[in-house]
PADREN-81248 format. One line per 5 residues: number of its first residue (from 1); their letters; for each residue x, y, z of C-alpha. Coordinates in Angstrom, 1 decimal. Example, Ala and Ser with C-alpha at 12.3 -4.5 7.8 and 13.67 -1.06 7.14 Angstrom:
% residues 2
1 = AS = 12.3 -4.5 7.8; 13.7 -1.1 7.1
% end
This chain:
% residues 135
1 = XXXXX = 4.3 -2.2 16.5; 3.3 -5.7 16.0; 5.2 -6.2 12.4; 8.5 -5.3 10.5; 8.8 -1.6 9.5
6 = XXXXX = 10.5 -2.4 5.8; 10.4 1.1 4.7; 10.5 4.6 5.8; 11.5 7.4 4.0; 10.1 11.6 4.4
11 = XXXXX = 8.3 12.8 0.8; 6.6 15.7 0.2; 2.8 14.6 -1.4; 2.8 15.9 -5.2; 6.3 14.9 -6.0
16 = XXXXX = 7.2 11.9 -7.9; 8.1 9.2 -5.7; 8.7 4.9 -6.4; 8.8 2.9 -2.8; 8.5 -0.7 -2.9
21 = XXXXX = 8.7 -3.1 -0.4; 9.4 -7.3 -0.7; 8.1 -10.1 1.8; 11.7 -12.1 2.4; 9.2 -15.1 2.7
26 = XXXXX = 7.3 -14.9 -0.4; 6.9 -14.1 -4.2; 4.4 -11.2 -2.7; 5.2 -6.9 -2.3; 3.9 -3.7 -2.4
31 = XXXXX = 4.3 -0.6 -4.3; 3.5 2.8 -3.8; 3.6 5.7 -6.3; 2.9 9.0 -6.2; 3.0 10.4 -9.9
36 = XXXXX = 2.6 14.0 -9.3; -0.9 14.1 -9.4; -2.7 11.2 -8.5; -0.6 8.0 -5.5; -1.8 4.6 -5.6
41 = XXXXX = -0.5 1.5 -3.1; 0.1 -1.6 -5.6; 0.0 -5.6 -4.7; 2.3 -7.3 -6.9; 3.5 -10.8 -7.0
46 = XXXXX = 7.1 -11.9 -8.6; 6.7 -14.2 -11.2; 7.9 -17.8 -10.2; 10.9 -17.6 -12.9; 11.9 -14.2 -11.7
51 = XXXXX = 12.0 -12.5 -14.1; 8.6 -9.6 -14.1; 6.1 -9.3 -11.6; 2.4 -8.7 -12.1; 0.1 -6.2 -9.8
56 = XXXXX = -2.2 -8.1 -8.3; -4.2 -4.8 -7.2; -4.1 -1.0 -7.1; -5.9 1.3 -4.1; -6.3 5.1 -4.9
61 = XXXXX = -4.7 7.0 -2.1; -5.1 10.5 -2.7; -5.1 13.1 -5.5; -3.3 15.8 -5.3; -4.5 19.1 -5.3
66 = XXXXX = -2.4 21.4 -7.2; -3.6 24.6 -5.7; -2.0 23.6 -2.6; 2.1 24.9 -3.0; 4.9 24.4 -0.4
71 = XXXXX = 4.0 21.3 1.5; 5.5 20.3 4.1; 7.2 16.9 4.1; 5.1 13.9 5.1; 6.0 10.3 6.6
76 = XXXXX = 5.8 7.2 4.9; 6.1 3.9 6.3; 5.5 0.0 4.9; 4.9 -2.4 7.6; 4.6 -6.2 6.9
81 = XXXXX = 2.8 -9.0 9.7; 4.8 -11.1 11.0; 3.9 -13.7 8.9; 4.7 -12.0 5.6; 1.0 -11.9 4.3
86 = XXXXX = -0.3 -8.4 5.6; 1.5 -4.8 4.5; 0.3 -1.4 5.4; 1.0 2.0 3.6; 1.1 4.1 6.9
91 = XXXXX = 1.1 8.1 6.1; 2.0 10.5 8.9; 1.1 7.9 11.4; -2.2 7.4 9.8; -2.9 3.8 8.2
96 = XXXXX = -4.2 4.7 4.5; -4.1 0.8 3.2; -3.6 -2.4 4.1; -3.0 -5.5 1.4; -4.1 -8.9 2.8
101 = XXXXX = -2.1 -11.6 0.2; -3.8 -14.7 2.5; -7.6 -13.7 1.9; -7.1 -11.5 -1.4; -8.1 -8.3 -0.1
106 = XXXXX = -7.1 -4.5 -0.6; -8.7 -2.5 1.8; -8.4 1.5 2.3; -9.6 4.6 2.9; -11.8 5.8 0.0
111 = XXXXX = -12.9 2.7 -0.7; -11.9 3.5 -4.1; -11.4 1.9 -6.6; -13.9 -0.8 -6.4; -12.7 -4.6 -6.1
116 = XXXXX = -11.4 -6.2 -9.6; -12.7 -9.6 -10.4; -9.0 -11.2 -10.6; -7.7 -10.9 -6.7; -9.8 -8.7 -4.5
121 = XXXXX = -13.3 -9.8 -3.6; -15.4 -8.6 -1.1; -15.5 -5.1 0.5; -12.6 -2.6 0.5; -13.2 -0.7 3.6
126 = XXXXX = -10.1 -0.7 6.0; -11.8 -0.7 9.2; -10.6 -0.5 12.9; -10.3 -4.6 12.9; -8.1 -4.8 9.7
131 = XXXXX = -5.6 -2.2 11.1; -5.6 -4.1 14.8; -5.2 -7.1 13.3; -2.1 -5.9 12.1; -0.8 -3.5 14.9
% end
């Protein structure tokens, strides 16, 4: 792994569940929630004073599917670059996201939802070079 694993925890997908993560370098984190229906992977930003942050950007992850009963527990995992500017929402060893805070960009899976006109510009699919790029 070419980064700092900053989080790791087991959840089971359908379950509420609050993980966030903080660049020791930086005003910049991540978030991911899982409400019991719907998990999104945030941006955020600390305000300068310190007191609030904003979200800088939100990427669907999945919905859950409430036929399905008795998962088993999945893997979650936050990894940061080295440099404190790149942070990937890794699921059962599976990159679903990445946040890029240097060029603005949220890239994932679904592409969804498209980019917002206040931080993310450009497109948001996470390809094979956004994920080496970090690993």
């Amino acid at each position: 792994m070419n980064g700092y694993l900053m989080q790791r925890q087991q959840f089971v997908r359908g379950k509420d569940l609050f993980v966030e993560s903080y660049a020791p370098e930086n005003r910049f984190g991540v978030v991911f929630e899982d409400d019991g229906e719907t998990a999104y992977f945030y941006a955020v930003e600390k305000d300068p004073s310190g007191q609030g942050q904003r979200i800088l950007d939100a990427l669907h992850i999945y919905e859950q599917d409430q036929a399905e009963t008795d998962q088993a527990p999945s893997s979650l995992m936050l990894i940061w670059s080295r440099d404190w500017l790149k942070c990937a929402l890794v699921i059962d060893d599976q990159c679903h996201a990445v946040f890029d805070f240097e060029k603005q960009g949220g890239y994932n899976i679904n592409e969804f939802p498209p980019p917002n006109d206040f931080w993310t510009r450009g497109d948001r699919k996470l390809t094979d070079e956004i994920i080496g790029a970090l690993f």
